[in-house]
C-alpha positions in Angstrom: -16.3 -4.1 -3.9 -13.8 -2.3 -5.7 -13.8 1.4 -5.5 -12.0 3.9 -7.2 -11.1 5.7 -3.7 -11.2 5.0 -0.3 -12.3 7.0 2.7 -9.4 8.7 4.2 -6.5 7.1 1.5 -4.8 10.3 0.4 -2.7 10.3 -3.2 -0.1 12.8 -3.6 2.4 13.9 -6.2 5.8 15.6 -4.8 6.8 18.8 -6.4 9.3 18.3 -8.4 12.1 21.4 -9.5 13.7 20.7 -13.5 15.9 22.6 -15.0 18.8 21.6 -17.5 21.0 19.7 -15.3 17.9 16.8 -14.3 15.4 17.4 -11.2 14.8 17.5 -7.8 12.4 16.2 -5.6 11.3 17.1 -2.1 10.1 13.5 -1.7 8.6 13.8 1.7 8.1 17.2 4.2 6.3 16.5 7.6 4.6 19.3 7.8 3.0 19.5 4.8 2.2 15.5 5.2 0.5 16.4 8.5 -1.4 19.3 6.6 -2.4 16.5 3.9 -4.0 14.2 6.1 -5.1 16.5 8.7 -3.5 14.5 11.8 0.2 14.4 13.0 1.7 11.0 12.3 5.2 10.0 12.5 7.3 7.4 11.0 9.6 5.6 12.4 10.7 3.1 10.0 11.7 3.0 5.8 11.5 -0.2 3.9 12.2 -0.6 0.9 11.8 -4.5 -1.4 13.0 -5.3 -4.9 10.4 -7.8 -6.7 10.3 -9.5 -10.3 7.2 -8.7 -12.5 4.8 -10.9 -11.8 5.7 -11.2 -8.3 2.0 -10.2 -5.7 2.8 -9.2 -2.1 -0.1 -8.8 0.1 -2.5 -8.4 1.4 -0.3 -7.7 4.9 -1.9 -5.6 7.7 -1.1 -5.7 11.4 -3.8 -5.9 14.1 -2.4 -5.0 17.2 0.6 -2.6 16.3 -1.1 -1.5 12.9 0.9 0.7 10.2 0.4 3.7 8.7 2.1 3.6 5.2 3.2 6.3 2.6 4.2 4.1 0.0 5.4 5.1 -3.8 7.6 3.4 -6.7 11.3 4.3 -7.2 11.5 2.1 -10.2 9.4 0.5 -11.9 6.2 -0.1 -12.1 3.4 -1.5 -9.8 -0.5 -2.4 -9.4 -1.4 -0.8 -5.4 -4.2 -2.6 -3.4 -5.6 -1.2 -0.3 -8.6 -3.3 1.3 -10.7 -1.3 3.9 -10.9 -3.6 7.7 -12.4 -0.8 9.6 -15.9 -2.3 10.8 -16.8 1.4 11.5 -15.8 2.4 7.8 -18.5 3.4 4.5 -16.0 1.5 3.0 -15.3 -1.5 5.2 -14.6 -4.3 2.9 -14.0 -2.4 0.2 -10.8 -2.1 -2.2 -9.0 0.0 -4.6 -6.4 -0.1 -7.2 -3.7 2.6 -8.2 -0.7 2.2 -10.8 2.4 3.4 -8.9 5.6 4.0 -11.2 8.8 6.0 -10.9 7.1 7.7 -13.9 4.1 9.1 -12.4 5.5 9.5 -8.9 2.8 9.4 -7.1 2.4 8.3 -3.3 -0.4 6.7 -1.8 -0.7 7.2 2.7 -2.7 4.4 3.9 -3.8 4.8 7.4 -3.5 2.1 9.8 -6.4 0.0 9.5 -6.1 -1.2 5.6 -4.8 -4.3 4.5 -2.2 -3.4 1.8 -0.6 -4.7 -1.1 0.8 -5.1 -4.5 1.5 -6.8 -8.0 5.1 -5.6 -9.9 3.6 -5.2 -13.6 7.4 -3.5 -15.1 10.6 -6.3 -15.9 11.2 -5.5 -11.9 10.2 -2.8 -9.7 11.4 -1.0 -6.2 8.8 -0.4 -3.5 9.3 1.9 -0.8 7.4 2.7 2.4 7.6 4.9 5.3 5.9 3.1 8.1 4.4 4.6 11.3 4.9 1.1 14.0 7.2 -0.5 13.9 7.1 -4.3 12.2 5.5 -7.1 14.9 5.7 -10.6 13.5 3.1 -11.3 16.3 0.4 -9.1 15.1 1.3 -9.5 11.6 -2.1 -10.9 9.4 -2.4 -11.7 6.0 -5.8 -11.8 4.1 -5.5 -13.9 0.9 -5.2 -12.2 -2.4 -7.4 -14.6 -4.5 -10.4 -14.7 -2.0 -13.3 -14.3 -4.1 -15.1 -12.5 -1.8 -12.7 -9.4 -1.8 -12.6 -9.7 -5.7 -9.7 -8.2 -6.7 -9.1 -7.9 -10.1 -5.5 -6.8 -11.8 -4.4 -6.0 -14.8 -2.8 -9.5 -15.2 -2.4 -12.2 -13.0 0.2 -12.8 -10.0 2.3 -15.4 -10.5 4.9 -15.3 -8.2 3.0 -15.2 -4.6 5.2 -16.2 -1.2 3.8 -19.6 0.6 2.7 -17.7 3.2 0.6 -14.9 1.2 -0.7 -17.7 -0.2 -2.0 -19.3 3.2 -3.3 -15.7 3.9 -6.9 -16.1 5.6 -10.3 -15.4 3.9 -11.4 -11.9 4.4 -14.5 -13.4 6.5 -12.2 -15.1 8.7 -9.8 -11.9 9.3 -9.2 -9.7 12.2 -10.7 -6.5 11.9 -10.3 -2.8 13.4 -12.9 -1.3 15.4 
């Protein structure tokens, strides 16, 4: 069921300093991330991926080794999907949606036990992500984005999606967090 947020997703907005000359942005501070979320996590890993409109990538989680991610837009624009896997959530099975752009700069942390991912809705869009494990093909899952029993719905329709998102698992069939 879609919801419009989930427990424990926090969105946040860095301050930004303009003047004359352009602006600044303190794009990410560890202490006041910590104070955000109310626990110390650490990343060890940035990724960033360049897509085509139209292009859906998700819905990627990992069981094992999971990721916390602070994700955001540096160009672009982008429709964000988070899908709750936490049997012991209010929310397990549950999903939002968030527009991410370079416009609105806003930043999205998903804490590790969410299924993650997202539809490129501008002519192209950069996607960047601070990751807290590191990236284990071995635990790597994928849930399908067109199961009908997730029921995501976007603003328009994928229509690029990988082979393999594409053999992602039904959400009834997934590995879950405890």
């Amino acid at each position: 069921m879609k919801k419009e947020i989930l427990e424990d997703i926090k969105i946040m907005v860095p301050k930004t300093f303009s003047d004359e000359r352009g602006n600044f942005i303190e794009n990410f501070n560890q202490i006041r991330f910590n104070k955000e979320v109310d626990k110390n996590f650490f990343f060890v890993q940035d990724n960033k991926s360049y897509s085509k409109k139209g292009v859906f990538r998700g819905l990627h989680y990992q069981i094992n080794k999971p990721q916390g991610k602070l994700v955001q837009v540096l160009s672009g624009e982008v429709f964000d999907v988070i899908l709750d896997l936490r049997k012991n959530s209010g929310s397990f099975g549950d999903w939002m949606g968030i527009t991410l752009s370079a416009e609105n700069r806003k930043q999205v942390w998903i804490p590790p036990g969410f299924a993650h991912g997202f539809l490129v809705l501008s002519k192209s869009a950069e996607f960047f992500y601070k990751v807290t494990d590191y990236w284990s093909q071995e635990d790597e899952r994928c849930i399908r984005w067109s199961d009908k029993k997730v029921g995501l719905e976007f603003p328009t329709e994928p229509e690029i999606v990988s082979e393999a998102d594409q053999q992602g698992c039904l959400f009834e069939d997934a590995d879950y967090f405890l």
